[in-house]
Each structure stands twice: as C-alpha cells, then as structure tokens.
C-alpha positions in Angstrom: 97.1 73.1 93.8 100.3 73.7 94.8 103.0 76.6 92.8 106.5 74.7 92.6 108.8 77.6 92.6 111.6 77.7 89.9 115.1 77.5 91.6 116.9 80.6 90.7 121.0 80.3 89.3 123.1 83.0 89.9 124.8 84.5 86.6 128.5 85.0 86.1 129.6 88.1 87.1 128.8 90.9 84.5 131.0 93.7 83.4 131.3 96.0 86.1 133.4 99.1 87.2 136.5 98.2 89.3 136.9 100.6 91.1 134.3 103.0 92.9 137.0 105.9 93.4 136.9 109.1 91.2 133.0 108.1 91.0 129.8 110.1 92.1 126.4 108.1 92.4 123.6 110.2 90.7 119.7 109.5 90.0 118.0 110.3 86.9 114.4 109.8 85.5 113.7 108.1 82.4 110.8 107.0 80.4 110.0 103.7 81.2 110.3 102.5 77.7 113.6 103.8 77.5 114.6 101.8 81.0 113.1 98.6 79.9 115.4 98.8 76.4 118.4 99.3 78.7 117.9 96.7 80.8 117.5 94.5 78.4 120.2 95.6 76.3 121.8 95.0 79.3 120.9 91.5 80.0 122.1 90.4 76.6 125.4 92.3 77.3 125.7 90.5 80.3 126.8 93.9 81.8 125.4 96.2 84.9 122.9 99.1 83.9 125.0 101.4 85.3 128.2 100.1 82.9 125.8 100.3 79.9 124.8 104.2 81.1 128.5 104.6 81.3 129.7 103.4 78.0 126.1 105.2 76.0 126.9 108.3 78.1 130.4 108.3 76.9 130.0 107.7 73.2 127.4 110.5 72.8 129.6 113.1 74.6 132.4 111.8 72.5 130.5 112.2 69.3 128.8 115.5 70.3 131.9 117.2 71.2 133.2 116.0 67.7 130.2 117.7 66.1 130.2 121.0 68.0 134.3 121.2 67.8 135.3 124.8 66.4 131.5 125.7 66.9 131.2 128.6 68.7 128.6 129.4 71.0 
C-alpha cells in the first residue's frame, strides 16, 4: 500500500530580527523539555526560536537587574 504524502504550505513570515548587525550567533545546551516548550511556544507565537530566546532573555535580565539594583556584591 502506498503512503500519499501530505503537501506541505509554507507559513507567513514570523516575527524575526531585522537586522543581523550589532548581533553575535551563540550555542547553548538545554534540556530537551525546556527546547520542546519553546518551540512550541514559539509556534503559537508564530515567531522564530531565536526571537522568543531574545524577548525571555531580555525580560529576566530586566527583572533581575531590578531585583539586585542597590545590592551590593
């Protein structure tokens, strides 16, 4: 018996950087739990992984710096 294969449509663009300058590419290691909940938060954002690192990345630096402000180390 034949396998019809399913016809694959490309998705709208998703939310992406604009611009590569003032960037660095990096790797890091995960859990794979912790991928798979990105990339599917992802999906649903309609957004790259590498936007949703970007905008998780800045909000906990944001909110750390908040909570360590006028803490001395």
């Amino acid at each position: 018996m034949a396998v019809r294969r399913r016809s694959v449509l490309r998705s709208p663009k998703r939310r992406r950087l604009k611009s590569r300058e003032n960037t660095v590419t990096t790797s890091v290691i995960v859990p794979i739990v912790l991928h798979e909940r990105a990339m599917l938060c992802a999906v649903r954002l309609h957004w790259t992984l590498g936007e949703l690192l970007r905008e998780a990345l800045t909000e906990w630096l944001d909110r750390h710096e908040r909570e360590t402000k006028g803490v001395s180390r």
